[in-house]
LOZA-51334 format. One record per residue (C-alpha): x, y, z; residue in one letter. Coordinates in Angstrom, 3 decimals, padded with zeros to 6 digits. Layout:
# residues N
((X,Y,Z),a)
...
END
This chain:
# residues 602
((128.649,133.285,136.700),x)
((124.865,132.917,137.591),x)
((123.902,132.659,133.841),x)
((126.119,130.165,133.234),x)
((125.329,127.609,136.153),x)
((121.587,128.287,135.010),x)
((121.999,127.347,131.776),x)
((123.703,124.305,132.975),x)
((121.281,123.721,135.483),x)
((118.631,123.981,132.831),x)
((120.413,121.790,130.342),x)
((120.397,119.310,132.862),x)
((116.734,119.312,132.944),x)
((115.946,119.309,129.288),x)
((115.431,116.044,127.957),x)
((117.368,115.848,125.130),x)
((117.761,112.861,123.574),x)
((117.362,111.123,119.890),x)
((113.647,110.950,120.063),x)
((113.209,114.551,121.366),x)
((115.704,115.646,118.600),x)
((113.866,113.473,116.110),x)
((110.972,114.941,116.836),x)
((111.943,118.100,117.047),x)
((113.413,117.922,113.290),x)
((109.973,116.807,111.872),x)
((108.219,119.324,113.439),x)
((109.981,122.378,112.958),x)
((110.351,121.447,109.133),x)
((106.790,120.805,108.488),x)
((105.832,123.875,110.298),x)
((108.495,125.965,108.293),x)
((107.723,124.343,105.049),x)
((104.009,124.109,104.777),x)
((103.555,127.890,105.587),x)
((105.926,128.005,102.123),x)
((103.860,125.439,100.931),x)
((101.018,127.518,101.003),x)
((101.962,130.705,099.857),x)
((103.685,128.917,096.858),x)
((100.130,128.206,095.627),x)
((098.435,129.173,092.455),x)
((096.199,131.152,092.455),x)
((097.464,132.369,096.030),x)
((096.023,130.232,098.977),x)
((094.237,128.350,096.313),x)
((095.461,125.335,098.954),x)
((094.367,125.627,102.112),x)
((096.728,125.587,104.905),x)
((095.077,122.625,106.979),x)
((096.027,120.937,103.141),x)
((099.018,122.365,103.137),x)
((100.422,121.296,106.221),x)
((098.737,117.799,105.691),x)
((101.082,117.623,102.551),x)
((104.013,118.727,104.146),x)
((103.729,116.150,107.245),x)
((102.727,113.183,104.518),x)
((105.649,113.717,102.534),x)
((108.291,114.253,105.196),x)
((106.908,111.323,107.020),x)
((107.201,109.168,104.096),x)
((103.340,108.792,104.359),x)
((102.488,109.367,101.007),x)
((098.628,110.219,101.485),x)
((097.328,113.045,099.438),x)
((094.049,115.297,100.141),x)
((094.569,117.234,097.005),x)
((095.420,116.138,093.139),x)
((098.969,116.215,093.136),x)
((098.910,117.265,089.186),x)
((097.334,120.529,090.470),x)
((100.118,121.836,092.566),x)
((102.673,123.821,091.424),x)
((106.163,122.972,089.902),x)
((107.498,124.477,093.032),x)
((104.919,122.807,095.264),x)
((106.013,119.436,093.659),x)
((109.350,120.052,094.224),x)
((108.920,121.518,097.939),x)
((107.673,117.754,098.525),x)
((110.279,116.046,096.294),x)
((112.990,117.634,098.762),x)
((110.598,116.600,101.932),x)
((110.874,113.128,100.950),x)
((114.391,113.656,100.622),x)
((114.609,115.122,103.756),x)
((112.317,113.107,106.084),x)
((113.463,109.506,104.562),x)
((114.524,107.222,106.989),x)
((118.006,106.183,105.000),x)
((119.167,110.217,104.623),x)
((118.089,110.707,108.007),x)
((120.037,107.795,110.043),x)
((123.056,109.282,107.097),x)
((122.514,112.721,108.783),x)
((123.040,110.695,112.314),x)
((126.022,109.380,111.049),x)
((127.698,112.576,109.726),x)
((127.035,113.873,113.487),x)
((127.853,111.301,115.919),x)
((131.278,110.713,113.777),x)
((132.186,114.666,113.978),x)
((131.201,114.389,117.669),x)
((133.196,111.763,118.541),x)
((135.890,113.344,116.302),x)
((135.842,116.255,118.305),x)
((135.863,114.770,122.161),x)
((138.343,112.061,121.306),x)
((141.083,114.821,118.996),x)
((144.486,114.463,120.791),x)
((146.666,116.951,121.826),x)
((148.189,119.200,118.830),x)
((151.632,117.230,119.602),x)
((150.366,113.986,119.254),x)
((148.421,115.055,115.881),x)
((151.890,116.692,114.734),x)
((153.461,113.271,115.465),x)
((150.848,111.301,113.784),x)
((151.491,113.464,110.534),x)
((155.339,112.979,111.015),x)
((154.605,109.193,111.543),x)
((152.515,109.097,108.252),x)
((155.242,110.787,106.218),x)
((157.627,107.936,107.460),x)
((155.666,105.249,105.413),x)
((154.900,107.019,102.071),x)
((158.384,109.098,101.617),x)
((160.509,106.114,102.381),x)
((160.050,103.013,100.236),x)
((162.104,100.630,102.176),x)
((158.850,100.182,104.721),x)
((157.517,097.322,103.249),x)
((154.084,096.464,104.114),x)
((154.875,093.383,106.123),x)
((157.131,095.988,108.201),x)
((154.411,098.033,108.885),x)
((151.782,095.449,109.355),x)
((154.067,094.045,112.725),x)
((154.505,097.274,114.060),x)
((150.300,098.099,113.756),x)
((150.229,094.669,115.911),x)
((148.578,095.431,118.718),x)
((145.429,093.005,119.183),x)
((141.863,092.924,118.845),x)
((139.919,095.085,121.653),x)
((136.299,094.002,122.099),x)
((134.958,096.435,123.917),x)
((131.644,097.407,125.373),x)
((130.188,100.588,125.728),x)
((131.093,100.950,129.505),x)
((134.756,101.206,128.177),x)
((134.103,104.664,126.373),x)
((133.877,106.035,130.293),x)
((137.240,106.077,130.450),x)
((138.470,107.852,126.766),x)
((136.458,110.919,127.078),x)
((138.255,113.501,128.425),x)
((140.718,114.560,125.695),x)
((144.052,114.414,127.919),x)
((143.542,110.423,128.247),x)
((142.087,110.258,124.211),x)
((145.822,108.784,122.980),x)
((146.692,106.955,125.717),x)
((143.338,105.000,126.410),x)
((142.236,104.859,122.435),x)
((146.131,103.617,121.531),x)
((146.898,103.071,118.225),x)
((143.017,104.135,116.866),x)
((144.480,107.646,117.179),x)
((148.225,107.677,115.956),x)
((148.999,103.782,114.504),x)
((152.388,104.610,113.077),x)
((153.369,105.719,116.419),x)
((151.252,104.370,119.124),x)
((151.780,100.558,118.166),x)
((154.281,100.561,121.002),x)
((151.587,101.573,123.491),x)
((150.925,098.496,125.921),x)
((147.965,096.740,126.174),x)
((145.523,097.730,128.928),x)
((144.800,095.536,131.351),x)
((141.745,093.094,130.942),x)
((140.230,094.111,133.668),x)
((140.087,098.048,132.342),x)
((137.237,097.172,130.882),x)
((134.079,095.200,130.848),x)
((134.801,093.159,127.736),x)
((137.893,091.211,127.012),x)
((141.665,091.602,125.502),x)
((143.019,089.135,123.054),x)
((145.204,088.458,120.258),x)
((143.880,089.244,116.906),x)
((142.851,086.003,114.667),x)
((142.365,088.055,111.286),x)
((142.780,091.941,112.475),x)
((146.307,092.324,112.326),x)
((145.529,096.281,113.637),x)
((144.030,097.513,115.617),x)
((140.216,097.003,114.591),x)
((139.568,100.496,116.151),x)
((141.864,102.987,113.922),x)
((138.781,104.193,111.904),x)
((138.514,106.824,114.508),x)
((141.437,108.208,113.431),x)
((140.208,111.173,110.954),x)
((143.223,110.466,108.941),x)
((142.091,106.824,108.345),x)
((139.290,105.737,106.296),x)
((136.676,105.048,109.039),x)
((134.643,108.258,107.509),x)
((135.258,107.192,104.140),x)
((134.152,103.652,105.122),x)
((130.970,104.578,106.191),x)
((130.277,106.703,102.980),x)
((131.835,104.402,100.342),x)
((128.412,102.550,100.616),x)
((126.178,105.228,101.124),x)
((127.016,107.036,098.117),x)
((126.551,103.946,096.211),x)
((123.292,104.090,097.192),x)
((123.051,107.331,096.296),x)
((123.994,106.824,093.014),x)
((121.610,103.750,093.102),x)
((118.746,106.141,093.768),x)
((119.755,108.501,090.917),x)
((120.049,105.882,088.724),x)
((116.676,104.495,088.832),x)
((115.445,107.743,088.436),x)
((117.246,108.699,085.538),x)
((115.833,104.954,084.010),x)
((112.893,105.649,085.029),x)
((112.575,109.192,083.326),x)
((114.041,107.775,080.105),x)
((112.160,105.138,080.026),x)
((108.291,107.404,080.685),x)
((109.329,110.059,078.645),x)
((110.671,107.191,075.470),x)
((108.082,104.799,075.526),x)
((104.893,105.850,077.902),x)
((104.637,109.830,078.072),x)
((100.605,109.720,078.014),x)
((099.476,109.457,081.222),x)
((102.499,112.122,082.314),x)
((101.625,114.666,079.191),x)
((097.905,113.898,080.539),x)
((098.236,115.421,083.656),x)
((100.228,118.231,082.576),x)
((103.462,116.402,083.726),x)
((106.821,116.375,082.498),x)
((107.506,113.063,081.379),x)
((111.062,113.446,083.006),x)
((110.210,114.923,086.193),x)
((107.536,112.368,086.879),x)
((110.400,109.761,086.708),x)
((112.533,111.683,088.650),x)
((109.707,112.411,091.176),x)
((108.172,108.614,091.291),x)
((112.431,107.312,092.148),x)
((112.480,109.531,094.920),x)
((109.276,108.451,096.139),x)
((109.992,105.022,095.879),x)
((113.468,104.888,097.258),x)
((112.015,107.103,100.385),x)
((108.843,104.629,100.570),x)
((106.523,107.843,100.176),x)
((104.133,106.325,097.491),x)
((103.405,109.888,096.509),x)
((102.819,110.089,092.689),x)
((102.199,112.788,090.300),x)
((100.037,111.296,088.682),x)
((095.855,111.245,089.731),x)
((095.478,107.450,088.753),x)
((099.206,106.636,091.109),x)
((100.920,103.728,089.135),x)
((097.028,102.129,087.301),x)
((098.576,103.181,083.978),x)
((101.608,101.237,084.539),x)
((100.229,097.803,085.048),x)
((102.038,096.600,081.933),x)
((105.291,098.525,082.283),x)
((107.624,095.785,083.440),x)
((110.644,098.194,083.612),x)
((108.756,100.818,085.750),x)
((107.503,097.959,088.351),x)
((110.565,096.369,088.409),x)
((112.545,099.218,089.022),x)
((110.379,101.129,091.333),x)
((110.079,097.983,092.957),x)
((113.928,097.715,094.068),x)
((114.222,101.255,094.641),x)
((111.031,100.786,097.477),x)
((113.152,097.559,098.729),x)
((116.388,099.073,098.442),x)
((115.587,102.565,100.649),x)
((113.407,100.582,103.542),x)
((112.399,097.153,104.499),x)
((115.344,095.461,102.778),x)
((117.889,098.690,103.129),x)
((119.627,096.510,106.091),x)
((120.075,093.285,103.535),x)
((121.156,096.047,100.504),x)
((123.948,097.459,102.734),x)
((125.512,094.260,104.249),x)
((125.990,093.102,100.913),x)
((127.303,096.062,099.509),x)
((130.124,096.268,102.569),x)
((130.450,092.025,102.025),x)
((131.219,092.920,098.454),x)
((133.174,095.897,098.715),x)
((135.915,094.065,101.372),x)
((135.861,091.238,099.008),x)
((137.132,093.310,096.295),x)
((139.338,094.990,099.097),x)
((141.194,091.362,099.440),x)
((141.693,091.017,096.137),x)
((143.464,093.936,096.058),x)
((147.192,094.961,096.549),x)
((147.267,095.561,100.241),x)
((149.005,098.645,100.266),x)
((148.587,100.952,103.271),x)
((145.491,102.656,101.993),x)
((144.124,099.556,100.919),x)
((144.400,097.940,104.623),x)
((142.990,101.045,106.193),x)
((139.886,100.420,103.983),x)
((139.279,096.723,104.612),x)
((140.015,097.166,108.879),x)
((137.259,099.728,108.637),x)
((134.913,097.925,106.257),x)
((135.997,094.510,108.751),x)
((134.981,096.298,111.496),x)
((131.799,098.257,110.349),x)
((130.651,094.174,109.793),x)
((131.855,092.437,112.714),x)
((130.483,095.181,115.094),x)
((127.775,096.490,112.847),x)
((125.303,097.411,115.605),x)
((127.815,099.667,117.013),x)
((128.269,101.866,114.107),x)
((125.198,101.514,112.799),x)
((121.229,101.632,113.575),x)
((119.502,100.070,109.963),x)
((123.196,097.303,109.940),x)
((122.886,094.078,111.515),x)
((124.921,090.809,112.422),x)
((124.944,087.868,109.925),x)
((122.299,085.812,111.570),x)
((119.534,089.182,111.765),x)
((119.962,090.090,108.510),x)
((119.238,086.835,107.522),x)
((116.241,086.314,109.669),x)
((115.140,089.971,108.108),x)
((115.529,088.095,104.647),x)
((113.501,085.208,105.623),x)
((110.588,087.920,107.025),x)
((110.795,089.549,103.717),x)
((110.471,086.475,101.551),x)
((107.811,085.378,103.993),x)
((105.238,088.260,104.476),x)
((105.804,090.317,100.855),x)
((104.786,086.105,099.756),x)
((101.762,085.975,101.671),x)
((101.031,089.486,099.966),x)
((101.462,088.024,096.539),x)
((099.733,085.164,096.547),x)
((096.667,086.912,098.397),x)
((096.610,089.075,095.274),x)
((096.518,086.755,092.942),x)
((093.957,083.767,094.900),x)
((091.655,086.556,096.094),x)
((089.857,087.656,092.377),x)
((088.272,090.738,091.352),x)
((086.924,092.548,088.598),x)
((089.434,094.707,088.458),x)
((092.658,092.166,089.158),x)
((090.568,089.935,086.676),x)
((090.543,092.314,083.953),x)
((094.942,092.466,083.812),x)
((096.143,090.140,081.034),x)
((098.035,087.032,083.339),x)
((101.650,087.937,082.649),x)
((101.490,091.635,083.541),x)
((098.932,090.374,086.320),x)
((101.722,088.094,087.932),x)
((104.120,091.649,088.383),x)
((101.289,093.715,089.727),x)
((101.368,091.394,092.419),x)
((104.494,091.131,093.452),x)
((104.682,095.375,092.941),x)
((101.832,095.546,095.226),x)
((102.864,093.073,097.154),x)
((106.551,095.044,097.987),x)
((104.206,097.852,097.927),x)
((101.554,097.688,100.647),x)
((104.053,097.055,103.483),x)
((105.777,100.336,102.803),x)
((106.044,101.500,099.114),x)
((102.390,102.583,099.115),x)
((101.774,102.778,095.552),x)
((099.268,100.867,093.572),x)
((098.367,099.362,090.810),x)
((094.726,098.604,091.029),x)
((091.872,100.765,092.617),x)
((092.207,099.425,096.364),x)
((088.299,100.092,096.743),x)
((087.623,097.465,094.154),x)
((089.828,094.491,094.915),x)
((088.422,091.459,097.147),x)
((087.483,093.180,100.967),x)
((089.625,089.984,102.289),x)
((092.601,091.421,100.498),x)
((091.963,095.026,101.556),x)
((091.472,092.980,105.282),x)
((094.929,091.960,104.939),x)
((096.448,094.927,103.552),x)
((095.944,096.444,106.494),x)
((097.392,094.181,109.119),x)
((100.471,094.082,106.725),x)
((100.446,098.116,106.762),x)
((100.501,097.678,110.485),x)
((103.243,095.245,110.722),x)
((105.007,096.305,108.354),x)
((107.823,098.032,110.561),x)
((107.593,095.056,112.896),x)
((110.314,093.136,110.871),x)
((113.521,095.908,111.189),x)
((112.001,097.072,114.579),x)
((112.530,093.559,116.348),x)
((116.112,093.061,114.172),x)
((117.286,096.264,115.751),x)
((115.891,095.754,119.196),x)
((117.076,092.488,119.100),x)
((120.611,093.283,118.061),x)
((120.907,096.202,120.573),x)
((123.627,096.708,122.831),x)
((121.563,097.030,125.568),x)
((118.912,095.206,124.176),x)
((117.527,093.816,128.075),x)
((116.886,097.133,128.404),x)
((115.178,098.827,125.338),x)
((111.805,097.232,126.661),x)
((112.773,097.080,130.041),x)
((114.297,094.293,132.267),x)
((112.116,090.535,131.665),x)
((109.432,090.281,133.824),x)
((110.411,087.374,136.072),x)
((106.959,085.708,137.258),x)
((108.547,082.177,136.673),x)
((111.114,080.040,137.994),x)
((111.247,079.550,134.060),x)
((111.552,083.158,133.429),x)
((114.419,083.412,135.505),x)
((116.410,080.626,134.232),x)
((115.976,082.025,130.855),x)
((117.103,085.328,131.880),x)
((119.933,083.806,133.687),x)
((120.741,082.419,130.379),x)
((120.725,085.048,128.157),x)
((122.639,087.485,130.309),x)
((125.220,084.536,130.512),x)
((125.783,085.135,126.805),x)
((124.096,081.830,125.857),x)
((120.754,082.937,124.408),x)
((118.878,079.987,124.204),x)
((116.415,079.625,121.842),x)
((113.695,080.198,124.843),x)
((115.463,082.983,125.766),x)
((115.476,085.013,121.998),x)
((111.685,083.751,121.924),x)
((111.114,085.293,125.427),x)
((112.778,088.550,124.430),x)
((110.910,088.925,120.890),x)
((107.577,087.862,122.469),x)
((107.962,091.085,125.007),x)
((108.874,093.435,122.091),x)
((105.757,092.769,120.275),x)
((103.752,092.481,123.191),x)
((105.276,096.268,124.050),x)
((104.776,097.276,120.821),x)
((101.385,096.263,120.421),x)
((100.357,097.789,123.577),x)
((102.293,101.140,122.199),x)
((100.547,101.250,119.208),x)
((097.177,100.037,119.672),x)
((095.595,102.931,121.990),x)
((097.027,105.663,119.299),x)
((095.076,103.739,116.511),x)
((092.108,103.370,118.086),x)
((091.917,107.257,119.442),x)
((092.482,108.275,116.428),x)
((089.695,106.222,115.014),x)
((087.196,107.276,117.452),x)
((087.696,110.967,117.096),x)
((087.554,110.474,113.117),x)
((084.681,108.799,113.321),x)
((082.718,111.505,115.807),x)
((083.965,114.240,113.657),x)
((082.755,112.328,110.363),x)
((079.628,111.448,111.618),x)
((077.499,113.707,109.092),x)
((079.449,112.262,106.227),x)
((078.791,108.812,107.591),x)
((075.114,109.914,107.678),x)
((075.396,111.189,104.135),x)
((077.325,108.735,102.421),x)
((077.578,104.987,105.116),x)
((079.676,103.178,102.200),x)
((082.367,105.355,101.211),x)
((082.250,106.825,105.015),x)
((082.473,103.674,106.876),x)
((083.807,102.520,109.803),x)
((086.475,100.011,108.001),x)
((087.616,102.816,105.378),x)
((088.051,105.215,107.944),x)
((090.633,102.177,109.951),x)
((092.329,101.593,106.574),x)
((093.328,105.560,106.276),x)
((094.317,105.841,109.648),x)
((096.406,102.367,110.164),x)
((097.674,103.536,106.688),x)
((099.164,106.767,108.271),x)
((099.936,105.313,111.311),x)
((102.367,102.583,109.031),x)
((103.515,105.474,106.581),x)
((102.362,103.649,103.866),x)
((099.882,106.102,101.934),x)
((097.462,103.637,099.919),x)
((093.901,104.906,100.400),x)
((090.656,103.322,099.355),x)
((089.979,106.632,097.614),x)
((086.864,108.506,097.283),x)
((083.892,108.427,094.194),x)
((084.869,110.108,091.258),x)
((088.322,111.613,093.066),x)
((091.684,111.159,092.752),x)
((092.997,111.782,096.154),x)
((092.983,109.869,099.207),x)
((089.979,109.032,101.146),x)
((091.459,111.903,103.820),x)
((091.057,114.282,101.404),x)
((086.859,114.644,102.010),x)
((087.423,114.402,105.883),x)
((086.816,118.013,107.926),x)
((089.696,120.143,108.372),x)
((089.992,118.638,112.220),x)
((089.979,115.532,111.518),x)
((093.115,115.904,108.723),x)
((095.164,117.421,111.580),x)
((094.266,114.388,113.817),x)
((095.972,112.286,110.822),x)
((098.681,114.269,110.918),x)
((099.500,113.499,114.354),x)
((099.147,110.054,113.922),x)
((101.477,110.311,111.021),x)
((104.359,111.995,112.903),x)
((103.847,109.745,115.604),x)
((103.945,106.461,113.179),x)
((107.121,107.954,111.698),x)
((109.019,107.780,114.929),x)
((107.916,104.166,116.036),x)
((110.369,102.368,114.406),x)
((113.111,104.379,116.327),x)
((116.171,102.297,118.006),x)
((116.015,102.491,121.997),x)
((117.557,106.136,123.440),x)
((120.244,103.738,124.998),x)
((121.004,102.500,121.520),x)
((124.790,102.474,121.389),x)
((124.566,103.785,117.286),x)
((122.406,106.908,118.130),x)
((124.449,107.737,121.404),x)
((126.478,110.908,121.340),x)
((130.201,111.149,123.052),x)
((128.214,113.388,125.703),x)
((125.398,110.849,126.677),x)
((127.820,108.530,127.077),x)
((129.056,110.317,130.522),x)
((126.270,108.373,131.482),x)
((127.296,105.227,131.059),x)
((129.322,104.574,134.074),x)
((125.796,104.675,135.888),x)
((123.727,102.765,133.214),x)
((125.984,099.845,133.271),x)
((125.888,100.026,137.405),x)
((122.285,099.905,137.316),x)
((122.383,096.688,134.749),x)
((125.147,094.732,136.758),x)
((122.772,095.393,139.926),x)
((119.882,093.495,137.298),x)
((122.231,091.295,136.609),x)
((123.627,090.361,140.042),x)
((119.420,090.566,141.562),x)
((118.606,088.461,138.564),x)
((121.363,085.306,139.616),x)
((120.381,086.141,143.365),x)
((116.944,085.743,142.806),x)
((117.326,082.057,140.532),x)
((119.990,080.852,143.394),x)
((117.502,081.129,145.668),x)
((114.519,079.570,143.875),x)
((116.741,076.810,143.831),x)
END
C-alpha cells in the first residue's frame, strides 16, 4: 500500500543509529522528568524549572553539578535523581544495550519451529539418558573454531539460512554433523579448535548460557554496588550521623544515595559541605573510592577480572554439560571481547588502561600532596595521605571532594582541569583502538607520506607495528581534540557575555578561569565546582537562567563523547548489519587503493 512504502521510504531516511538513539534517551527523560521534578517541589515551584531541568540533565548525565542545596529538595526530589543516576550511568546503560542487541539478534537468527522442536528433543537425549558420557558428547559438539568477521553475519540473516549458516550455535546436539563451510564463505578463516572443543559460537543459542554469561558478571556488580551502599549506610548512620542528622538527612539514605553516586561517577551528595566532613573516615573514602573506580574509569579492568575469575572457577569444576556451556561462553565473551562488548577489552588494552590509571590518578596524588595549602595543610598527615588518593580517583570522574576546591594551590586547580578534560581520553582510545573497524571510526589515515603509507600498509596487513598503533592513537586524539575544543570554548564565550554584570560586580569569584573550570567540568561529567562565597552549591548555581541552559547542553553533549564509533560491531543491531556487505566493499576498495598507492611509490 502507499502508507506502507512511505513509511519505508521514510525509515530509510531517518538516521537512526546508536548516537541518535542515545541521544534521544537523554533527552526525552530529562524533559519528562524535570517537569516532575518541578512540580514535586515544596512549597510548589519553590525550584525553578531552568533549576529543575539543570538537575535533571546533571544527574542523568552523571555530571554531578548542583545550582541548588541538595538538603533542600524533597525526599521525592532526592530520589527522582537517585533513579536518574541510575538511569543515565554509563554501566546500566551499555547493560540496557546488551539486553537489546541479544533479544534482537535472538529474534532474526530463531530457526524454524522444527528445528527448535529438534533442538529440545536433542537436549532431552543428554539429560534423560545417563549412558552419554561427557567425553561422548564433547566429540560429537566437535566442530572447530570459526573466527569470523563481521562481513560473515551478511550471510545468517534471513531466518530460512539461520541453522544452516550459524551450525551448531543454534541446535549443538543435533547440528554437530553439519559440515564446515568453506573458507572462503567468509572473510576470516576456518580451523581446528586448539582449546574450544565446541563450537565457540553456541551462546547464541537461547537455550545455552550466552545470556546468562553476560549477566553472571553484571549482577555481581550489581550486588557490588548494593553492597557498598549498604556499608556505607551502616557505617554513617553507626559511627558519623552528624553531618547527615545536620542537614536533615537520613543517615541511611545518605549512604545509600552517596553509593549510587559514586558507582555512577555523579559526585552528587546530599550533603551542602559534599564529602569535607569525611576527611578522616577511612571506610567511607575507601569504599566510595572503589565504587567510583569500579562503575567508570576502571569498570573495563573490574569486569575482565571478574569473567578471568569466574572461568577459572568454571575449570575447576566438574565439567558437566551445563558447566561447559558456561565456560565456552565466558571463553568466548574473553577471546572476542570487543565483539560482545563496548566497556570489555583484549588482554593487552586492558592492561595499557591499567597502566593509564596508575599513571594519571598518580600524577593527581602526588600534585595534592607537593602543591600545599591552608586548607590541605590543616588535615592531620595520615588522613591527609587518603584525601589524596580520594581526590585523586575523584577529579577524573568521581567528582566529589574533600577539600574546598577554591582554596587549594591555583596550580592544582590548573591541573584538575586538564585531568577533568582527559579524563575520558583513557577508555575512549582503548575502545577506538580495539574496534572492529577501528581504520574507520576516525576515518581512513591520511596518507601524505611515503611513511604514512607503509604504516598503513602494515597495519591493515595485521602486523601493527608499533608506528602504526602510534599513528592510529595520535589521529584519535588529534580528532578528539579538534571535536571537543570548539564546544568548550563556545560555551565559554557565551558564559562569559551573559555573566558580564556579575564579572563587573564580583571579578574574583566571576572570573574568566572559574567560569573554564565549571564548564570543562560539565563538559567531562565530573561535577567539582570552585563554589561560590558563603554557598553550598556549585559555582553554576549564581549564573543567569541562560547561561545554566547553555551548561546543560554542554553536559548532554560531554555525556555522549565517549561513545564507541556507529560502526562499532558491539552497538550494531542484526538490522544495521544489512549494511555490511557494502561497508566491508567500501574498506577492501581502501584497502586495495591503499597497497596500489605504496606499490607505486615504490
Amino acid at each position: 500500500m502507499a502508507w506502507q512504502r512511505g513509511l519505508r521510504l521514510g525509515k530509510a531516511h531517518i538516521p537512526l543509529n546508536f548516537a541518535s538513539i542515545h541521544y534521544t534517551y537523554f533527552i526525552s527523560i530529562s524533559l519528562l522528568c524535570s517537569v516532575i521534578f518541578w512540580v514535586s517541589s515544596d512549597p510548589k515551584f519553590s525550584v525553578t524549572y531552568v533549576d529543575s531541568l539543570f538537575l535533571v540533565i546533571s544527574g542523568i548525565t552523571e555530571t554531578g553539578l548542583n545550582t541548588v542545596n541538595l538538603s533542600t529538595l524533597t525526599t521525592w526530589q532526592q530520589t527522582i535523581l537517585c533513579l536518574l543516576m541510575l538511569f543515565g550511568g554509563s554501566v546500566w546503560v551499555s547493560i540496557g544495550l546488551l539486553i537489546a542487541r541479544e533479544r534482537s539478534f535472538r529474534r532474526v537468527l530463531k530457526p524454524d519451529h522444527a528445528a527448535l522442536c529438534q533442538d529440545e528433543l536433542a537436549e532431552e537425549h543428554i539429560n534423560d539418558n545417563p549412558s552419554v558420557t561427557r567425553d561422548h558428547d564433547m566429540q560429537n559438539c566437535t566442530t572447530g573454531d570459526l573466527e569470523i568477521t563481521d562481513a560473515s553475519h551478511k550471510r545468517v540473516w534471513s531466518r530460512r539460512h539461520s541453522v544452516e549458516r550459524v551450525g551448531a550455535s543454534v541446535g549443538p546436539a543435533i547440528q554437530h554433523t553439519a559440515p564446515l563451510p568453506k573458507p572462503d564463505t567468509y572473510t576470516g578463516t576456518v580451523r581446528q579448535s586448539q582449546d574450544l572443543h565446541v563450537n565457540p559460537l553456541a551462546f547464541l543459542n537461547g537455550k545455552t548460557i550466552g545470556r546468562k554469561g553476560y549477566f553472571i558478571n553484571l549482577t555481581r556488580e550489581e550486588k557490588r554496588k548494593l553492597l557498598g551502599c549498604a556499608g556505607l549506610s551502616a557505617w554513617i548512620a553507626h559511627y558519623q550521623p552528624e553531618p547527615a542528622l545536620s542537614n536533615g538527612i537520613n543517615p541511611w539514605w545518605l549512604g545509600i544515595f552517596n553509593g549510587v553516586s559514586a558507582f555512577n561517577n555523579s559526585g552528587m551528595s546530599l550533603l551542602d559541605a559534599n564529602m569535607i566532613p569525611y576527611q578522616g573516615a577511612y571506610y567511607v573514602l575507601v569504599t566510595m573510592g572503589l565504587l567510583i573506580l569500579a562503575g567508570n574509569t576502571a569498570y573495563p579492568v573490574f569486569l575482565r577480572f571478574i569473567l578471568w575469575a569466574i572461568l577459572k572457577a568454571l575449570n575447576a569444576l566438574p565439567q558437566k554439560p551445563l558447566i561447559v556451556r558456561w565456560r565456552l561462553t565466558v571463553k568466548y565473551v574473553l577471546r572476542y571481547p570487543r565483539r560482545v562488548y563496548t566497556n570489555l577489552f583484549p588482554i593487552q588494552h586492558t592492561w595499557w588502561l591499567v597502566f593509564m590509571l596508575v599513571v594519571l590518578n598518580g600524577i593527581d596524588w602526588a600534585a595534592f600532596e607537593l602543591l600545599p595549602s591552608p586548607v590541605v595543610s590543616a588535615i592531620p598527615p595520615g588522613p591527609r595521605l587518603l584525601d589524596g588518593l580520594f581526590q585523586a580517583i575523584a577529579v577524573r570522574t568521581g567528582g566529589f571532594y574533600v577539600v574546598p576546591i577554591a582554596n587549594i594551590h591555583i596550580g592544582l586547580q590548573v591541573l584538575y582541569v586538564i585531568m577533568m578534560y582527559i579524563s575520558a581520553f583513557p577508555v575512549i582510545i582503548t575502545m577506538r583502538n580495539s574496534n572492529v573497524y577501528e581504520e574507520r571510526s576516525l576515518g581512513i589515515f591520511a596518507m601524505d607520506t611515503k611513511k604514512d603509507e607503509e604504516n598503513l600498509h602494515a597495519y591493515n596487513s595485521g602486523l601493527r607495528s608499533g608506528s602504526a598503533r602510534r599513528l592510529f592513537i595520535s589521529q584519535q586524539i588529534r580528532g578528539q581534540l579538534a571535536h571537543d575544543i570548539w564546544w568548550l570554548a563556545l560555551a565559554t564565550f557565551i558564559v562569559t557575555v551573559i555573566e558580564a554584570p556579575h564579572f563587573t560586580e564580583d571579578p574574583v569569584s566571576y572570573s574568566v578561569f572559574n567560569i573554564i573550570f565549571e564548564v570543562v567540568s560539565a563538559y567531562g561529567g565530573i561535577g567539582i565546582s570552585v563554589g561560590l562565597p558563603n554557598q553550598n552549591f556549585s559555582f553554576s548555581g549564581g549564573w543567569s537562567a541562560t547561561s545554566k541552559l547553555v551548561l546543560c547542553l554542554v553536559m548532554l553533549r560531554g555525556r555522549h563523547r565517549g561513545l564507541p564509533a556507529t560502526m562499532d560491531y558491539a552497538v550494531r543491531l542484526p538490522e544495521n548489519l544489512t549494511e555490511e556487505y557494502s561497508v566491508e566493499h567500501r574498506e577492501e576498495q581502501d584497502r586495495q587503493a591503499a597497497s596500489s598507492n605504496l606499490h607505486k611509490g615504490m
